[in-house]
C-alpha positions in Angstrom: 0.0 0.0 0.0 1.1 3.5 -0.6 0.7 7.1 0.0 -1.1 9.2 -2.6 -2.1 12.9 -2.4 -5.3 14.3 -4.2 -6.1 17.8 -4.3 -9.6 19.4 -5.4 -10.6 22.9 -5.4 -13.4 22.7 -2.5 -16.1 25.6 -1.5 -15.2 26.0 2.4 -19.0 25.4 2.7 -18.8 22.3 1.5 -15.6 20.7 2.9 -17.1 18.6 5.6 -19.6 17.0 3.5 -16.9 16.4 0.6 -14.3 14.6 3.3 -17.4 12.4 4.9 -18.3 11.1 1.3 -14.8 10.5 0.3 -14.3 8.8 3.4 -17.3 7.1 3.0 -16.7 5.8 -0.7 -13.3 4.8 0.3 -14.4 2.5 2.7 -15.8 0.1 0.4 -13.0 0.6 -2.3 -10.2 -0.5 0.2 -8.6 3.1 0.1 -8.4 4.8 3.4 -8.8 8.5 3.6 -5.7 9.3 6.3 -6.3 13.5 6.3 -7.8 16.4 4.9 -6.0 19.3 4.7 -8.1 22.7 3.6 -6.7 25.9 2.6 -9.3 28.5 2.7 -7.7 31.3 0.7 -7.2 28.9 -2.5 -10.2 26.6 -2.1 -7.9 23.8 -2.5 -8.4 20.8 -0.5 -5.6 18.2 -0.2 -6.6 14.6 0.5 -4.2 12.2 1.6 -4.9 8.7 0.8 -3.9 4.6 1.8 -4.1 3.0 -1.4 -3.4 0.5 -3.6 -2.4 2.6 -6.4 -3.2 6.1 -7.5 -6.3 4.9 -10.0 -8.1 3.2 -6.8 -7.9 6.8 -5.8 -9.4 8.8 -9.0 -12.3 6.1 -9.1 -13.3 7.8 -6.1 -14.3 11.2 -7.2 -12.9 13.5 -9.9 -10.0 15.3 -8.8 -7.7 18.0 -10.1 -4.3 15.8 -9.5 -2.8 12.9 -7.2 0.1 11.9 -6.9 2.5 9.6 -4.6 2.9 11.0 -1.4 5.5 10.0 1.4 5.6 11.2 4.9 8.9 11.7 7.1 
């Protein structure tokens, strides 16, 4: 399993519901949503992801880019 991060643009309205469905549409496509990270004056939500690979990520929702991702 890696580390992949996604990143969305996200109205800060919406970015509790957005991580609750990703998190909940992960769940049943073995990818496990790990953090959200918002940044209110871009509207740009980061998404950091347990997966397989990064296309078990995209089937999840549509999102602007992801890519591997490794923490220190």
């Amino acid at each position: 399993m890696g580390q992949f991060l996604a990143e969305r643009y996200v109205a800060q309205a919406e970015v509790a519901r957005e991580t609750a469905l990703l998190r909940e549409l992960a769940s049943g496509a073995k990818v496990r949503l790990l953090q959200a990270v918002y940044i209110p004056d871009d509207e740009l939500c980061f998404f950091l992801f347990e997966s397989d690979s990064a296309a078990s990520v995209g089937r999840l929702a549509a999102f602007d880019r992801i890519s591997a991702a490794a923490t220190p």
